[in-house]
C-alpha positions as CSV (number, residue, x, y, z in Angstrom):
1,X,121.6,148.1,58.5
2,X,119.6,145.4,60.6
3,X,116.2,146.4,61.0
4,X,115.7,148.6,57.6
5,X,113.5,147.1,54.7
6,X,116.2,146.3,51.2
7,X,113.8,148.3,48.5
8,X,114.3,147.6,45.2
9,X,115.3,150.8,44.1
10,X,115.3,152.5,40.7
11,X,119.1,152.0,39.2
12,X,119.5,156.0,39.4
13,X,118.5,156.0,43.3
14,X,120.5,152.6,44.0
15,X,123.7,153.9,44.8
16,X,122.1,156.4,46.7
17,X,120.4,154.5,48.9
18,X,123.5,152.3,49.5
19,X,125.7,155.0,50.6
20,X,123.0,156.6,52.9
21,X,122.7,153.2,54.7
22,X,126.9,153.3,54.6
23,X,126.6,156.5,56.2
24,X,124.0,155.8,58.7
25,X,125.4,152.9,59.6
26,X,129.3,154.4,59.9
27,X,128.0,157.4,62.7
28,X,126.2,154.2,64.8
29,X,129.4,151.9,64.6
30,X,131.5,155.5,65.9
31,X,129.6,155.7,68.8
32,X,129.3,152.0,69.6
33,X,132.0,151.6,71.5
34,X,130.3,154.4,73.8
35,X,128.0,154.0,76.8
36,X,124.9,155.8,77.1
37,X,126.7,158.0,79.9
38,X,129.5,158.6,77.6
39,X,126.9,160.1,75.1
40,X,125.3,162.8,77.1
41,X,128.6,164.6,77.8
42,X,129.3,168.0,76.9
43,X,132.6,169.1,78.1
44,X,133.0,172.5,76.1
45,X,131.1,175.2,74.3
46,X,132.1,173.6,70.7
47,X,130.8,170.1,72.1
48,X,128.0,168.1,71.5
49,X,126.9,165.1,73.4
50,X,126.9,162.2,70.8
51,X,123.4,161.3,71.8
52,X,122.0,164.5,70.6
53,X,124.7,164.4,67.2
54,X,122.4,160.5,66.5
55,X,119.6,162.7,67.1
56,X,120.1,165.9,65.1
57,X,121.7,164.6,62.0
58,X,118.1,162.5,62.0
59,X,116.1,165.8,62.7
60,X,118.4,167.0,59.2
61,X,116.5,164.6,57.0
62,X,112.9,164.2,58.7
63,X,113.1,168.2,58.6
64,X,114.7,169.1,55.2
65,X,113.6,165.4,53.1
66,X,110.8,163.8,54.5
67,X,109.0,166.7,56.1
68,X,109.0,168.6,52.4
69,X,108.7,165.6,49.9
70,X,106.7,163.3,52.1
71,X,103.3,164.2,51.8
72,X,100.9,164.2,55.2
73,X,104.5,162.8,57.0
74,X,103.9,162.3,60.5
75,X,106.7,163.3,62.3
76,X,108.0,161.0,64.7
77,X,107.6,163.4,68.4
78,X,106.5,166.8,67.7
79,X,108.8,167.7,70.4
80,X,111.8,166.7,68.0
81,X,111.0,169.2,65.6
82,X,112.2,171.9,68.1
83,X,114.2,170.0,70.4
84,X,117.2,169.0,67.9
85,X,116.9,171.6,65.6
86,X,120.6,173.5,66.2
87,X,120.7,176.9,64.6
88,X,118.2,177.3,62.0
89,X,116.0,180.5,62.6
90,X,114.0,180.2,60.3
91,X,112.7,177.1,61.7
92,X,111.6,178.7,65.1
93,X,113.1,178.6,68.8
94,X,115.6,176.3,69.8
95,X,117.2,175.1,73.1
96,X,120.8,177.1,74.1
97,X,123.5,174.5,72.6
98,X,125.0,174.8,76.1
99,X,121.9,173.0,77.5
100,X,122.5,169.6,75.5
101,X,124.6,167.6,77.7
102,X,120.7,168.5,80.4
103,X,118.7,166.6,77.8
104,X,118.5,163.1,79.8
105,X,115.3,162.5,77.8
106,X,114.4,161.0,75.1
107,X,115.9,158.2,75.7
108,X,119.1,156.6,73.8
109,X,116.4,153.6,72.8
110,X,114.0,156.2,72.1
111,X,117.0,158.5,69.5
112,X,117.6,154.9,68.0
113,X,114.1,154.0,67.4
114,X,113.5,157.6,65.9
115,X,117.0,157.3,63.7
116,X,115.4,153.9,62.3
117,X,111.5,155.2,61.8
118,X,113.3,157.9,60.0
119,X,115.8,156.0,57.7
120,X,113.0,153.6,56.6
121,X,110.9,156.3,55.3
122,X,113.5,158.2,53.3
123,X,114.5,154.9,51.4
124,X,110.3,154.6,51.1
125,X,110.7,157.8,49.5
126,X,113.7,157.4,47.2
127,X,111.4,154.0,46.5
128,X,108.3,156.4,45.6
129,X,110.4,159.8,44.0
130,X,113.8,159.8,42.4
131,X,113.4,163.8,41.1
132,X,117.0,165.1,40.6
133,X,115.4,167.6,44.2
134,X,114.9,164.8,46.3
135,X,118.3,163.1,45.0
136,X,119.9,166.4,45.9
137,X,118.5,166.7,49.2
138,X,119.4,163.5,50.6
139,X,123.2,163.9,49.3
140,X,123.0,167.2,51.5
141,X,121.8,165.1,54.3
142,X,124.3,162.7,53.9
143,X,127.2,164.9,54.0
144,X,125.8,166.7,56.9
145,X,126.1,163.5,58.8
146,X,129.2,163.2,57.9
147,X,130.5,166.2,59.8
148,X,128.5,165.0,62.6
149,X,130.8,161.8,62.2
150,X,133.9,164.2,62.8
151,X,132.4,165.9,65.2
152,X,131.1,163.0,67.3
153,X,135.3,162.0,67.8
154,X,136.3,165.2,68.4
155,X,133.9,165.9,70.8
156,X,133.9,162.8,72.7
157,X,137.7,163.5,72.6
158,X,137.8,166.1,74.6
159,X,135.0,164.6,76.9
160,X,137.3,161.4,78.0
161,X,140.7,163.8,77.8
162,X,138.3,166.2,80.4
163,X,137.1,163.1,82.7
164,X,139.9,162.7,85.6
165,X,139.9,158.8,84.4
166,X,141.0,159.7,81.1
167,X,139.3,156.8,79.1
168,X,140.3,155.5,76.2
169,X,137.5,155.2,73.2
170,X,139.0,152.6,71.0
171,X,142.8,150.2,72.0
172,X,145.2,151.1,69.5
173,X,145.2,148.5,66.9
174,X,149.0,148.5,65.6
175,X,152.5,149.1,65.9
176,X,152.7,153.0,65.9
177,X,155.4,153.6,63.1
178,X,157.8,155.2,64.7
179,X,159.8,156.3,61.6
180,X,161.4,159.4,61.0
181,X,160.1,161.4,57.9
182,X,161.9,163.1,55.6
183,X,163.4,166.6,56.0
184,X,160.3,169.2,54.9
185,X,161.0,170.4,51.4
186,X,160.3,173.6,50.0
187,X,158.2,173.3,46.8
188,X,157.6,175.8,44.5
189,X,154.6,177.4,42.1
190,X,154.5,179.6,39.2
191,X,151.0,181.3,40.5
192,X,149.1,183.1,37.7
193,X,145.7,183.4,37.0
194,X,144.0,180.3,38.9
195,X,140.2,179.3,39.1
196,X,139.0,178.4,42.1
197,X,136.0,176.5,43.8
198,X,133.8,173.8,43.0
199,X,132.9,172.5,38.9
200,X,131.8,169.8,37.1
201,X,129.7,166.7,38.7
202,X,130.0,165.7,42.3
203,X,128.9,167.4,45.7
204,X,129.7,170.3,47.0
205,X,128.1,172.8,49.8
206,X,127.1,175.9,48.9
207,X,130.2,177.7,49.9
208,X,132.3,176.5,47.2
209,X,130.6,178.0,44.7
210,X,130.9,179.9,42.0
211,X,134.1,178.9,40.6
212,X,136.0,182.0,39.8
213,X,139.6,183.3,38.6
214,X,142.1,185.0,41.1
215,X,145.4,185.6,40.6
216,X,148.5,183.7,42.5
217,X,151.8,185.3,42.8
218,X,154.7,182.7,42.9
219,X,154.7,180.9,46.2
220,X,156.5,177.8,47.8
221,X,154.5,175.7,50.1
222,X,156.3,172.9,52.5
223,X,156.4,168.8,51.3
224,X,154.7,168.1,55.0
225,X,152.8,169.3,57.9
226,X,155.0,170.5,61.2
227,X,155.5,167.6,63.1
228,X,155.0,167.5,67.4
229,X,158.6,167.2,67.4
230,X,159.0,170.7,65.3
231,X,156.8,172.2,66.8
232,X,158.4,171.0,70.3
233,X,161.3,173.0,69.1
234,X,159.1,176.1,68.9
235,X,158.3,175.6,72.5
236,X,161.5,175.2,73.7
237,X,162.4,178.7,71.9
238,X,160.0,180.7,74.4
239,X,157.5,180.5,71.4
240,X,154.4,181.2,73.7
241,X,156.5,183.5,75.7
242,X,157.4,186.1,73.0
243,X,154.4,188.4,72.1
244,X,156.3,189.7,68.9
245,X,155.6,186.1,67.4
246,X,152.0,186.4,68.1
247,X,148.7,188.5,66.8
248,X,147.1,191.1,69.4
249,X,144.1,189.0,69.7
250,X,146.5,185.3,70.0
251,X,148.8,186.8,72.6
252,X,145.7,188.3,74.6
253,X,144.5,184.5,74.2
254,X,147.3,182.6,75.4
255,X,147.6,184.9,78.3
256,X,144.1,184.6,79.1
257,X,143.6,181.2,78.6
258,X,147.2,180.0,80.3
259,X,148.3,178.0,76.8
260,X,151.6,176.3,76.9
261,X,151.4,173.8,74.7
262,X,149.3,172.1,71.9
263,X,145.5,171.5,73.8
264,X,146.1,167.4,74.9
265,X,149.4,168.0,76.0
266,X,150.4,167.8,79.5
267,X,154.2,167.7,80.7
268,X,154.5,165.3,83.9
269,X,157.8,165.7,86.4
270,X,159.1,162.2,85.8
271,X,157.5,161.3,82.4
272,X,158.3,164.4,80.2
273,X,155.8,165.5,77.7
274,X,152.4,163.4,77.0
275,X,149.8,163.7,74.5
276,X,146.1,162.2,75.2
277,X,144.7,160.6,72.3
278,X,141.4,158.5,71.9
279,X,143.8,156.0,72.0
280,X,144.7,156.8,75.5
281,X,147.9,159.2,77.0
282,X,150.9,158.6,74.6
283,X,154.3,160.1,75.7
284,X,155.3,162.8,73.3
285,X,158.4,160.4,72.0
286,X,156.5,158.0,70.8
287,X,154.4,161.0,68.2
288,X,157.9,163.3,67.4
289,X,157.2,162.5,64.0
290,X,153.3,162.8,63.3
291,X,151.6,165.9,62.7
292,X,151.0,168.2,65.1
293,X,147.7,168.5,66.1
294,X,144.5,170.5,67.7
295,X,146.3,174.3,67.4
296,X,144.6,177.2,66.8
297,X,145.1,179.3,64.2
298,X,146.9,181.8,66.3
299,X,149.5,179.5,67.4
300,X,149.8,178.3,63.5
301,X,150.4,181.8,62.5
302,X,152.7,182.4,65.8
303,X,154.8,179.0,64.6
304,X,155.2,180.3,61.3
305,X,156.4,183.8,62.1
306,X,159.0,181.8,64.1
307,X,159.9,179.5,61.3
308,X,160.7,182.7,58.8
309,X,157.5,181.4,56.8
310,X,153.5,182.2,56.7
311,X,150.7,179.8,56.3
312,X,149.2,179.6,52.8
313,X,146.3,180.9,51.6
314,X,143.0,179.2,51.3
315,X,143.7,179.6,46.9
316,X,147.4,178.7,46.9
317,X,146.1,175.4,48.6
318,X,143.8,174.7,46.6
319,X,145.9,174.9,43.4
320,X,148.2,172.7,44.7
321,X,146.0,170.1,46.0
322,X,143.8,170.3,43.2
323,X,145.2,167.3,41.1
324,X,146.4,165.2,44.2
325,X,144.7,162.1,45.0
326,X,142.3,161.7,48.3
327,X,144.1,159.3,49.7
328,X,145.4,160.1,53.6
329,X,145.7,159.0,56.7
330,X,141.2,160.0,56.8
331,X,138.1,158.0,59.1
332,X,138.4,154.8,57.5
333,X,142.1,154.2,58.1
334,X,141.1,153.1,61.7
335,X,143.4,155.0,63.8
336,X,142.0,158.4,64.6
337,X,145.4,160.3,65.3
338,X,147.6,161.5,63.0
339,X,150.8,159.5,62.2
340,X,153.8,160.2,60.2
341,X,154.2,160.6,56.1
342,X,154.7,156.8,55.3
343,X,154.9,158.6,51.3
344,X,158.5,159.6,49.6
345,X,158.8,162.7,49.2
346,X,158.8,163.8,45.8
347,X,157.7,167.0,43.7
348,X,153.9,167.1,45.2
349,X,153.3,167.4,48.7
350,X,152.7,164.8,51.0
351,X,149.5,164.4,53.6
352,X,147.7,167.2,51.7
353,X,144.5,165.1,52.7
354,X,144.3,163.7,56.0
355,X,145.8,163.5,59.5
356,X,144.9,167.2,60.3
357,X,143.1,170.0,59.0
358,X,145.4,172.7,58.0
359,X,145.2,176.4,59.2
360,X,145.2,178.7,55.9
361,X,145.8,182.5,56.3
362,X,142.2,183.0,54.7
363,X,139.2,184.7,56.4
364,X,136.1,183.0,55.7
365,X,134.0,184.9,53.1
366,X,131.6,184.7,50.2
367,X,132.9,183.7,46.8
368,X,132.0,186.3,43.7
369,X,128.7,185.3,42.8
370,X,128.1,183.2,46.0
371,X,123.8,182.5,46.4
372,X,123.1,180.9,49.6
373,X,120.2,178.1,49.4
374,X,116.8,179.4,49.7
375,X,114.5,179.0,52.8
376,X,116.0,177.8,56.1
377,X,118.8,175.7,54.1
378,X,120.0,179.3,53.7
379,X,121.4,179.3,56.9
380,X,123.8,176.2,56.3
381,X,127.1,178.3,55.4
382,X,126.6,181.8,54.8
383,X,125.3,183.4,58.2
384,X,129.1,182.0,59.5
385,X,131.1,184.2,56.7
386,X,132.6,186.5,59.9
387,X,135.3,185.9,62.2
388,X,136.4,182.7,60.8
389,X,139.7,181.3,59.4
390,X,139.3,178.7,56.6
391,X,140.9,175.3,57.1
392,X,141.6,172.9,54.3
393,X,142.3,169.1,53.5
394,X,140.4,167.0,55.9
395,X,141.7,164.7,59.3
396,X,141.9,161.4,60.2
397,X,138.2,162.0,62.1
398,X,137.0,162.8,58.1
399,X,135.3,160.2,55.8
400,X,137.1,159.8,52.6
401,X,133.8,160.4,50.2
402,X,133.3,163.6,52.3
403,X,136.7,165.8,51.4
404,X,137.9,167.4,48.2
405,X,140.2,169.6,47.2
406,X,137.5,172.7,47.0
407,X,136.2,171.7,50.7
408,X,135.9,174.6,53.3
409,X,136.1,174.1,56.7
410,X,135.9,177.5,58.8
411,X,136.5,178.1,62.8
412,X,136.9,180.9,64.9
413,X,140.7,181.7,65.3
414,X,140.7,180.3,69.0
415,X,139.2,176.7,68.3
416,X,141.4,174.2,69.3
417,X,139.7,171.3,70.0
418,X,139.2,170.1,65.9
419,X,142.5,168.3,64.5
420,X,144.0,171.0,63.2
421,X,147.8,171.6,62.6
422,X,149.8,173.4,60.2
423,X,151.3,173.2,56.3
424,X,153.9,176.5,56.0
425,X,154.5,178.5,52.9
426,X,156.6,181.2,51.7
427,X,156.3,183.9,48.9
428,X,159.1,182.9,46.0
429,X,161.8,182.3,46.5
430,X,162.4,183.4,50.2
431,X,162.4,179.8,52.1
């Protein structure tokens, strides 16, 4: 990254020090095609302006990294200590997240000078300290970051789609494929007794840990995701229109909220059907084919009542992804909507990483055994462990190195505005 010191690093912090720079230098190069106006909005409650995303996943490792292993570290602006922090108690008061988008100052010079002051010193200090604590600590920062990367597209998503102009954040590059995939099969799974959660070397947050047995009972578990063009079919069935399809809470939700149809979709009298993607508005013809995308988990449960299946569970995902490779339509593909399986179908499922998150019928809860970190780092996962669904497998807005198969991504059943879609299942034999 221009302006950053190359140290010559230990060989056990080298690669470490490379793939920080790669990840501070992939969340600059998301929001470069954004003005500095573009980066202070905050169109919803989930949203973050990406000005304050630059800013916070900085705060991350001047807080947790160079404030702890940096002896006498001067911190950048006092004020920053308190101003970015997001949700960490422990840590002391911190503005309402509603009041972001009202934070005109510091600057977007000033956030960039801070994100460099702050990237020189931890490479100082992987220079000065390679303890296996310090290693750990950075690779925790470095995947934070990369959910600020996601989140950074999905929020400035719904900031354009919420402007009357309806930008558009990046051209499209290519030719969408337009080919039609291949009928959804049904594959099955013996079940049985099935470990689960995170071993062996590699990161993982705290909340896939500790690996422990459960038992499956034979399930099936479709080839795809839904496509718009399936679930298309579900709207044109009355499928937000018939309350017996739907959970108390979703039908109250739709009702309350007005839903129709998928959150970017808008149907126009003499165009039909179109979908607003940071590529700009797309008619719905031109995406029959590629996952359906930004549903919340009670219109993926709604879809599969309709469809005669379920959603799978958090486990029976797992196990089947567990030996596929990480290799989907994810950030560094370059197109940041989902497109079509371009993959034969065979006996392992297709897209199982990628294109959209997929709704699982899991609450979010503790593993057996489960230890949250100690101090404020605590607060990371385990204060969320109510009132969320689990979502698994990653979306085209998530870096490759950041998703595995043990990965736990958790919403509120009403969130809509994450790339989220659906992957049915069935128990045995009953597809």
């Amino acid at each position: 990254m221009a302006g950053i010191e190359t140290y010559p690093l230990p060989a056990t912090a080298t690669s470490l020090a490379a793939r920080f720079q790669s990840v501070r230098s992939m969340t600059e190069a998301i929001a470069n095609p954004l003005s500095a106006e573009d980066q202070m909005v905050q169109s919803c409650p989930e949203a973050s302006p990406v000005k304050w995303h630059l800013a916070h996943t900085t705060w991350f490792f001047e807080t947790f990294v160079l404030r702890e292993f940096l002896p006498q570290y001067p911190a950048f602006n006092e004020d920053f200590v308190w101003l970015f922090n997001c949700y960490y108690k422990t840590l002391g008061n911190h503005p309402e997240k509603r009041l972001r988008s009202s934070f005109s100052r510091p600057s977007l010079q000033e956030v960039l000078a801070y994100r460099r002051s702050v990237e020189e010193q931890v490479l100082g200090l992987l220079h000065a300290s390679t303890s296996a604590e310090v290693l750990d600590r950075i690779e925790l920062g470095m995947h934070h970051e990369q959910q600020h990367q996601e989140l950074i597209l999905t929020d400035i998503k719904h900031a354009f789609w919420s402007n009357p102009l309806q930008p558009t954040y990046v051209p499209n590059p290519e030719p969408w494929h337009t080919g039609i995939p291949e009928p959804t099969k049904w594959l099955p799974y013996r079940g049985g007794p099935t470990e689960i959660g995170h071993q062996g070397a590699g990161f993982a947050f705290d909340n896939e840990y500790s690996r422990h047995l459960v038992h499956l009972e034979p399930f099936q578990i479709a080839s795809r995701p839904v496509t718009c063009g399936e679930y298309l079919a579900f709207m044109e069935d009355d499928g937000y229109r018939r309350p017996q399809l739907w959970l108390s809470d979703g039908w109250d939700t739709i009702q309350a909220q007005g839903w129709q149809a998928p959150l970017y979709w808008n149907h126009e009298s003499d165009r039909g059907w179109q979908i607003f993607t940071l590529h700009g508005t797309m008619p719905l013809e031109d995406l029959l084919h590629s996952p359906v995308c930004h549903l919340s988990y009670y219109e993926a449960d709604a879809y599969a009542h309709w469809a005669g299946a379920r959603l799978p569970t958090e486990f029976e995902w797992e196990y089947v992804a567990a030996t596929a490779p990480v290799d989907g339509h994810l950030l560094e593909s370059g197109v940041p909507h989902p497109r079509p399986a371009d993959w034969t179908i065979g006996s392992q499922p297709v897209q199982i990483f990628g294109d959209v998150w997929e709704w699982t019928q899991s609450a979010y809860t503790a593993y057996p055994r489960y230890r949250p970190a100690g101090g404020a780092l605590g607060e990371y996962n385990g204060k969320f462990m109510c009132g969320q669904m689990v979502l698994r497998g990653g979306s085209v807005a998530t870096p490759a190195s950041h998703i595995r198969a043990t990965y736990r991504n958790f919403f509120s059943p009403g969130t809509r505005w994450q790339f989220s879609g659906i992957r049915l299942a069935s128990d045995g034999e009953d597809a």
